[in-house]
N, CA, C and O atoms as a GROMACS GRO file, in nm:
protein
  388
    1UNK      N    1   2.114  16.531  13.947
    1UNK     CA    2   2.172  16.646  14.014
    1UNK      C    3   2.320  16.654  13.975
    1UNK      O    4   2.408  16.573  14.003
    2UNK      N    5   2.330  16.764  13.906
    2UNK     CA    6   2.509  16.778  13.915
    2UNK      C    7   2.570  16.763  13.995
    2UNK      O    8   2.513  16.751  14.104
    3UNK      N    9   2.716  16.754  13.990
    3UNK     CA   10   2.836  16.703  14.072
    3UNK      C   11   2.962  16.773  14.040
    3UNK      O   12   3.001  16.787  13.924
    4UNK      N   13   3.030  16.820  14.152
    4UNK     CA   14   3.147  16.848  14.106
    4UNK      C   15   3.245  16.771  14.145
    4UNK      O   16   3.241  16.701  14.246
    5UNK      N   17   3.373  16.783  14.041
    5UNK     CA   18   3.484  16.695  14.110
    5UNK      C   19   3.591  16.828  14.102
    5UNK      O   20   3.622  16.882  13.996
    6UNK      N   21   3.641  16.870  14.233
    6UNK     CA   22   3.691  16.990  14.225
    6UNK      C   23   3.853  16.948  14.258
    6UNK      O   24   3.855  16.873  14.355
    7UNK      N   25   3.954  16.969  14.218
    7UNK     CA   26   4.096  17.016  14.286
    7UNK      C   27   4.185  17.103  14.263
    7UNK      O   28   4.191  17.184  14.171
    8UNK      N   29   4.270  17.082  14.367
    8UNK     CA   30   4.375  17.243  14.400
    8UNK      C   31   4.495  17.116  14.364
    8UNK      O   32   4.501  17.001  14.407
    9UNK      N   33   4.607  17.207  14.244
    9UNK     CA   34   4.717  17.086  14.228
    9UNK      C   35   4.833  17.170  14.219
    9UNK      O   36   4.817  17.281  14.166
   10UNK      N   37   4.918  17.146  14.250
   10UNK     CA   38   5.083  17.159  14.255
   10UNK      C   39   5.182  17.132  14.106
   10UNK      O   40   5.233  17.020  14.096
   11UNK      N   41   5.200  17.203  14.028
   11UNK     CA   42   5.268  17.151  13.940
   11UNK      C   43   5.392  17.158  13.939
   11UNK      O   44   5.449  17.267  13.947
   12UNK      N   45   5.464  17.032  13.928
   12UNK     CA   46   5.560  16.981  13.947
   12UNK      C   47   5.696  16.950  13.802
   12UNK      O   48   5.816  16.956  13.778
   13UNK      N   49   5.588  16.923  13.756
   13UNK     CA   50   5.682  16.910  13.594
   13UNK      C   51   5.624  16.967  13.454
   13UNK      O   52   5.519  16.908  13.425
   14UNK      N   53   5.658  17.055  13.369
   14UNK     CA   54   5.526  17.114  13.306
   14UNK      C   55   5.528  17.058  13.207
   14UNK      O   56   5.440  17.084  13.124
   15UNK      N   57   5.627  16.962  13.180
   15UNK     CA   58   5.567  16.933  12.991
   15UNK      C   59   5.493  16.779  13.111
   15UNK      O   60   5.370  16.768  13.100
   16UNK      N   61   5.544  16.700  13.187
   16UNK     CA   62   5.429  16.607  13.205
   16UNK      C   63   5.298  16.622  13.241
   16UNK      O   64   5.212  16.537  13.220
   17UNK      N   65   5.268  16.778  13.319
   17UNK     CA   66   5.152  16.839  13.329
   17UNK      C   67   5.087  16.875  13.208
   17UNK      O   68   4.965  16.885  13.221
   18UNK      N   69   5.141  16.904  13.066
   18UNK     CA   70   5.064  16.934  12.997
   18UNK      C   71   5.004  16.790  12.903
   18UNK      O   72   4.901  16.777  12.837
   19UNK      N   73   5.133  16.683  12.934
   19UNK     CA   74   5.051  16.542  12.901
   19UNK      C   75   4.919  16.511  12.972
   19UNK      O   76   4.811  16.515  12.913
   20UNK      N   77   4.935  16.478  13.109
   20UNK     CA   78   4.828  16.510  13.222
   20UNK      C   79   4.685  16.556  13.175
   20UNK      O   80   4.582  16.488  13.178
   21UNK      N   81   4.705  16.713  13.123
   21UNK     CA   82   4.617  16.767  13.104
   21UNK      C   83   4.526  16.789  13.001
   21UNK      O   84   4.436  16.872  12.994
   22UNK      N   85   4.578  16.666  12.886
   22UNK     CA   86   4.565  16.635  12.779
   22UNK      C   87   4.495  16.559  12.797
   22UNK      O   88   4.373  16.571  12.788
   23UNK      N   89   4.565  16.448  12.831
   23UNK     CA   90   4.451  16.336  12.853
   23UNK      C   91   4.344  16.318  12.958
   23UNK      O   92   4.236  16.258  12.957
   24UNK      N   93   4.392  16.373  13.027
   24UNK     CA   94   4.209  16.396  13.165
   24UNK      C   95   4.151  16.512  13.110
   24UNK      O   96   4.098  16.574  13.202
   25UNK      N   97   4.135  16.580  12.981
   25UNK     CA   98   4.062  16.684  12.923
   25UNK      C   99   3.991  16.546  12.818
   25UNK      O  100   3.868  16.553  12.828
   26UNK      N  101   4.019  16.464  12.753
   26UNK     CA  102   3.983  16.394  12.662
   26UNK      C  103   3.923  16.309  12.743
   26UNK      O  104   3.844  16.241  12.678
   27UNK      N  105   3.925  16.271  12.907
   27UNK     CA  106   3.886  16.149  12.931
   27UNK      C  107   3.719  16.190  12.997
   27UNK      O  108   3.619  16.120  13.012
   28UNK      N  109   3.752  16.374  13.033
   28UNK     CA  110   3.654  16.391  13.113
   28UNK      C  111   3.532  16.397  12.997
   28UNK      O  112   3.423  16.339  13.004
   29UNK      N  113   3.580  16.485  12.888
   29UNK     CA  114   3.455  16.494  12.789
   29UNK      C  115   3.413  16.379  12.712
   29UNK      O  116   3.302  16.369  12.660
   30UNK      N  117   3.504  16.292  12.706
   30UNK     CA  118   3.404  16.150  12.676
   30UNK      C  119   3.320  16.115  12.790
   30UNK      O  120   3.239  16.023  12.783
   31UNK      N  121   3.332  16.164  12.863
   31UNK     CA  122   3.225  16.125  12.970
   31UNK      C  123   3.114  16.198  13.056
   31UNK      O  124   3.049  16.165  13.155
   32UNK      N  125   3.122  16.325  12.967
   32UNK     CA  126   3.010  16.412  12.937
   32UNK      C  127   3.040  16.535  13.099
   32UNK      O  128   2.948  16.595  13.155
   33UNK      N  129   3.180  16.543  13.137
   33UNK     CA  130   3.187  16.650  13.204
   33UNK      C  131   3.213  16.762  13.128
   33UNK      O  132   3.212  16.768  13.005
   34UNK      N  133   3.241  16.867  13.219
   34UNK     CA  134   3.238  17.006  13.160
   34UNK      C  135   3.352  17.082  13.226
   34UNK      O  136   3.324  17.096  13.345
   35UNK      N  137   3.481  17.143  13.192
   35UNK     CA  138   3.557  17.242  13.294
   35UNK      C  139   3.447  17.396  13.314
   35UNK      O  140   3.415  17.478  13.227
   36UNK      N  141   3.408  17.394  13.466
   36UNK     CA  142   3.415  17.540  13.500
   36UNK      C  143   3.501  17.624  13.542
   36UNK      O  144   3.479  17.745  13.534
   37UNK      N  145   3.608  17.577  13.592
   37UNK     CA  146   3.756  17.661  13.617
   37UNK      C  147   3.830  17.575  13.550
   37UNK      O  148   3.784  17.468  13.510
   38UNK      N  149   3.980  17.621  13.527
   38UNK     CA  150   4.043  17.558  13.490
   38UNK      C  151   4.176  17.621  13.487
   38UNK      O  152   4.220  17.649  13.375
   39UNK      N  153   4.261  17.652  13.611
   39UNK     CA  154   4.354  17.687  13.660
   39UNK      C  155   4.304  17.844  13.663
   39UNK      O  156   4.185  17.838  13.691
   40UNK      N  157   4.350  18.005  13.643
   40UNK     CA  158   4.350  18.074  13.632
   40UNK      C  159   4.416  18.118  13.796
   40UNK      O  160   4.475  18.036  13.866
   41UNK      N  161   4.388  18.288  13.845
   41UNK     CA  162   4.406  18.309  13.914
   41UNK      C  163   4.328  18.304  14.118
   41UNK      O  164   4.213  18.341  14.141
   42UNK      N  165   4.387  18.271  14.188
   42UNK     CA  166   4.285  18.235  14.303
   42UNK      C  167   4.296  18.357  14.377
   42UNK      O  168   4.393  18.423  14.342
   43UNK      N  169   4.234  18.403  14.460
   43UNK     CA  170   4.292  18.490  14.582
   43UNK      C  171   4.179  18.443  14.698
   43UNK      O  172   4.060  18.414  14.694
   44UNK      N  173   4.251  18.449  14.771
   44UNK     CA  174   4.229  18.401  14.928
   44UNK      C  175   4.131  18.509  15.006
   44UNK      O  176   4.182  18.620  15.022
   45UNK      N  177   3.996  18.488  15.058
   45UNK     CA  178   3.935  18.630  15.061
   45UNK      C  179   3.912  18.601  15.230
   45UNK      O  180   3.913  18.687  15.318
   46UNK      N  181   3.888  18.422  15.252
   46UNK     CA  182   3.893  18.397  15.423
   46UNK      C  183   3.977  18.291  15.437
   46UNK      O  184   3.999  18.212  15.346
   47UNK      N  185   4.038  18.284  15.570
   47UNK     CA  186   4.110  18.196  15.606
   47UNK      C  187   4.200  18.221  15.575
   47UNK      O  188   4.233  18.336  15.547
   48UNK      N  189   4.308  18.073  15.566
   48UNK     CA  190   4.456  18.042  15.572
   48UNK      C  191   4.458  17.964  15.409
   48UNK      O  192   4.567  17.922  15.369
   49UNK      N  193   4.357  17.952  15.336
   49UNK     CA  194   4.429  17.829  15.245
   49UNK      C  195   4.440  17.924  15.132
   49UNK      O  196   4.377  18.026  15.106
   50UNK      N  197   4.569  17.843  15.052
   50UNK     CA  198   4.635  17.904  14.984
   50UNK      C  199   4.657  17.773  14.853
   50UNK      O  200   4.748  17.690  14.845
   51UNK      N  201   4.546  17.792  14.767
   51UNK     CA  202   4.558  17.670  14.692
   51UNK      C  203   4.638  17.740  14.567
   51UNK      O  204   4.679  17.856  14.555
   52UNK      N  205   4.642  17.669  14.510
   52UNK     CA  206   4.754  17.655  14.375
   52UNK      C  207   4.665  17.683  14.282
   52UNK      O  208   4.582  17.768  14.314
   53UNK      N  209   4.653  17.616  14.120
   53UNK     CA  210   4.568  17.693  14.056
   53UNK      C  211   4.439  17.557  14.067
   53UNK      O  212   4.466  17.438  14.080
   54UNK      N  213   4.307  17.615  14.059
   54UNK     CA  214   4.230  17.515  14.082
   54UNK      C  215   4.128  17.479  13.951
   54UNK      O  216   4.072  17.553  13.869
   55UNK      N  217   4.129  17.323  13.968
   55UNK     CA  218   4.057  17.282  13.856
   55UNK      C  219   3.889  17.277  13.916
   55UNK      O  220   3.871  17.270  14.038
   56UNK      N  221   3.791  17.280  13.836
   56UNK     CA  222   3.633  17.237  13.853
   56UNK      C  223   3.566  17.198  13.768
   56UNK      O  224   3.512  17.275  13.688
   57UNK      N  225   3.552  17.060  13.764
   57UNK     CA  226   3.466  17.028  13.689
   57UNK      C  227   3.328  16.983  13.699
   57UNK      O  228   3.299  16.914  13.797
   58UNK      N  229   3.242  17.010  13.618
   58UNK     CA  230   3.106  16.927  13.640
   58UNK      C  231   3.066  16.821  13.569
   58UNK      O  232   3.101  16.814  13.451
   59UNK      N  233   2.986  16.719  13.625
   59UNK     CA  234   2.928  16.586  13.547
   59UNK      C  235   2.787  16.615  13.600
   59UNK      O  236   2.752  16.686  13.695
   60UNK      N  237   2.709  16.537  13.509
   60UNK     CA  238   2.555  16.543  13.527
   60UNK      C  239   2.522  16.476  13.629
   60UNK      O  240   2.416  16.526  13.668
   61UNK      N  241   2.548  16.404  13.687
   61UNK     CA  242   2.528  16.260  13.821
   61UNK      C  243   2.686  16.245  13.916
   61UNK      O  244   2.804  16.271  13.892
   62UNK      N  245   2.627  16.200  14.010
   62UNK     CA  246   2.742  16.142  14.098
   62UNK      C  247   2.802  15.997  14.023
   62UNK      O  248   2.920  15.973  14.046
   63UNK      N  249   2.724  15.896  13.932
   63UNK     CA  250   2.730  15.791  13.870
   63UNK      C  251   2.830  15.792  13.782
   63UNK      O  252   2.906  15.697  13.763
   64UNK      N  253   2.835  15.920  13.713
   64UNK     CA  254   2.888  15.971  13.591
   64UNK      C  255   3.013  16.007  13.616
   64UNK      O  256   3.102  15.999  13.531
   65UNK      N  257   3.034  16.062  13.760
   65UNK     CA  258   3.163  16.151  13.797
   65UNK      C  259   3.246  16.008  13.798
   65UNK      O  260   3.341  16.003  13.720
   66UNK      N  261   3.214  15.877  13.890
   66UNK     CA  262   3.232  15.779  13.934
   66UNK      C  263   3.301  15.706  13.807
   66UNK      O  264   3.423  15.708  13.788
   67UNK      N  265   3.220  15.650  13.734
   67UNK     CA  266   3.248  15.603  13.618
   67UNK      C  267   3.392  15.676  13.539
   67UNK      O  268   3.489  15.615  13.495
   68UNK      N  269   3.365  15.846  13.538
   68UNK     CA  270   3.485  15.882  13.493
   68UNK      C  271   3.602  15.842  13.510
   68UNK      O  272   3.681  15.801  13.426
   69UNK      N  273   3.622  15.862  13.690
   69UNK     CA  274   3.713  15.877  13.752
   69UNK      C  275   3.799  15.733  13.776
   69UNK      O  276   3.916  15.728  13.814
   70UNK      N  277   3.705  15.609  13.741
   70UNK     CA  278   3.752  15.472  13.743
   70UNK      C  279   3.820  15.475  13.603
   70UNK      O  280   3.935  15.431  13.597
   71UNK      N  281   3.757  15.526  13.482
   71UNK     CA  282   3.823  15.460  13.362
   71UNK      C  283   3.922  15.445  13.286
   71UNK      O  284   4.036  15.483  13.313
   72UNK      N  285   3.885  15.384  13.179
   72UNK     CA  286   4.061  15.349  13.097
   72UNK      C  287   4.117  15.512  13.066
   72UNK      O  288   4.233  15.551  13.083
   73UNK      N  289   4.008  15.588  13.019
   73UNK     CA  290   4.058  15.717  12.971
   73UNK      C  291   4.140  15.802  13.071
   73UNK      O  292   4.230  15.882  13.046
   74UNK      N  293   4.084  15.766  13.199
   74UNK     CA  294   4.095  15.850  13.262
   74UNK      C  295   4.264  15.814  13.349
   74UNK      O  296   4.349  15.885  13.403
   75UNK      N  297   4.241  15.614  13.314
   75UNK     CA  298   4.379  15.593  13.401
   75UNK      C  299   4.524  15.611  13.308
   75UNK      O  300   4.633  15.587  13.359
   76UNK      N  301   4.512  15.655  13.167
   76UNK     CA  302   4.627  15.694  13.070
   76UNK      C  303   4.634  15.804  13.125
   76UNK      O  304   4.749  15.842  13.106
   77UNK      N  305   4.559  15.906  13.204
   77UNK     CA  306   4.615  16.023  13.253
   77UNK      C  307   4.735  16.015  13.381
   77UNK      O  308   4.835  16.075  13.418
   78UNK      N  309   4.637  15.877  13.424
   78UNK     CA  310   4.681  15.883  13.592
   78UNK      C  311   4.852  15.855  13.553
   78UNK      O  312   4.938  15.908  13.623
   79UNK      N  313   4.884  15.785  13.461
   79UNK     CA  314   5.011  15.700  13.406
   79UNK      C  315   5.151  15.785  13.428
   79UNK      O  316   5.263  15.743  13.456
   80UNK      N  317   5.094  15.943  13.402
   80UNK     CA  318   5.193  16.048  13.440
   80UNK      C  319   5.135  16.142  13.571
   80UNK      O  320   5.215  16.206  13.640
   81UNK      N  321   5.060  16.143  13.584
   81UNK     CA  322   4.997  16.240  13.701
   81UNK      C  323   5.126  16.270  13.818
   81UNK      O  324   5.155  16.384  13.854
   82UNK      N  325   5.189  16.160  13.863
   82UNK     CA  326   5.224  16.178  13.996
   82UNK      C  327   5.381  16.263  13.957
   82UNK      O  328   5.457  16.328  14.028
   83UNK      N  329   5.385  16.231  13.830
   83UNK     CA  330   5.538  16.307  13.812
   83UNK      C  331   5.492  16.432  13.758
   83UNK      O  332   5.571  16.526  13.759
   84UNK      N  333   5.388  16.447  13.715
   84UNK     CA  334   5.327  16.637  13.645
   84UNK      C  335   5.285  16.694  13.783
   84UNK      O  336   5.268  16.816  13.768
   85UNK      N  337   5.261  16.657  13.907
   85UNK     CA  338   5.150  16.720  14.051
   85UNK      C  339   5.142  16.648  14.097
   85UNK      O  340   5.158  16.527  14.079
   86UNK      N  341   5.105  16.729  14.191
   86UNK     CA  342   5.082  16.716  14.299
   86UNK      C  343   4.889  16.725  14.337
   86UNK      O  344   4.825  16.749  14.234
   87UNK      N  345   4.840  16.716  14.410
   87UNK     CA  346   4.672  16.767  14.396
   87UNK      C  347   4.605  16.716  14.535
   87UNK      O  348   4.632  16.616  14.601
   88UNK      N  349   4.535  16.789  14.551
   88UNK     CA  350   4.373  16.766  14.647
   88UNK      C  351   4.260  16.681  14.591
   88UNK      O  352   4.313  16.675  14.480
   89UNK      N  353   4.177  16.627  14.579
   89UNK     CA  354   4.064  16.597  14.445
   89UNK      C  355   3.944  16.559  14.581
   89UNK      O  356   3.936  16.476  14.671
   90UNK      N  357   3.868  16.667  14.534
   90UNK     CA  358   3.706  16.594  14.593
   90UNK      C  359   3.550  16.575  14.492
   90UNK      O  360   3.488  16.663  14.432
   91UNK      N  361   3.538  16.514  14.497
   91UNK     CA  362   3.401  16.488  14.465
   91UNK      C  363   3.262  16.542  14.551
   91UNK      O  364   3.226  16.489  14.656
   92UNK      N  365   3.171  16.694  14.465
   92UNK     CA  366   3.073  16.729  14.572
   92UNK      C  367   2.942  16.744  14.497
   92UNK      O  368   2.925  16.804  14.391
   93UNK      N  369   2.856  16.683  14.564
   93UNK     CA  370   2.698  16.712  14.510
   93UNK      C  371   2.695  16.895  14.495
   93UNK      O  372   2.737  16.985  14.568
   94UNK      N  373   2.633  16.892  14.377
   94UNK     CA  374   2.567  16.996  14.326
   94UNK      C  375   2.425  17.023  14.401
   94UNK      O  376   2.377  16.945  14.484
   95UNK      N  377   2.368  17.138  14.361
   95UNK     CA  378   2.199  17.117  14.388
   95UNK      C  379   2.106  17.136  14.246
   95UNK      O  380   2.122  17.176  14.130
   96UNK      N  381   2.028  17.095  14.309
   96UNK     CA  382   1.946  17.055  14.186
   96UNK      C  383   1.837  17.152  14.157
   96UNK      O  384   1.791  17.210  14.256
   97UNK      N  385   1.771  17.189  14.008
   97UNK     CA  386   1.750  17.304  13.994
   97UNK      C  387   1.583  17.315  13.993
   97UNK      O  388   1.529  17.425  13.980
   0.00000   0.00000   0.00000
């Protein structure tokens, strides 16, 4: 069953955001995710939240998202993350088809 790992992020510094986004683009597709959003525009249609631009990605398994999100690829991203954003990050079951 697919999985998403979805977040809303804050950018804070843009050339370290575009390091950031370099390397968690290289770390996710070695690991067989996919971007379905990938910043663009949001608008708010209920409620109060007011996210920033939002990322979505999909992996084939919850196993897979897991694995990503632990690895080496993925922790050369983390190395600048906190000085490129800010972010939300959740992990959500998909349904299955």
């Amino acid at each position: 069953m697919p999985v998403y790992v979805i977040s809303d992020v804050t950018i804070r510094d843009r050339e370290a955001f575009e390091t950031y986004r370099t390397r968690a683009a290289a770390s996710i597709a070695a690991h067989g995710g996919r971007y379905l959003v990938r910043g663009g525009e949001v608008e708010t249609l209920e409620g109060s939240w007011k996210p920033e631009p939002l990322i979505v990605v999909e992996f084939p398994d919850i196993e897979t998202a897991r694995r990503w999100y632990r690895s080496g690829e993925y922790a050369d991203a983390l190395e600048v993350r906190d000085v490129a954003l800010s972010r939300n990050l959740i992990l959500v079951d998909g349904i299955s088809s």
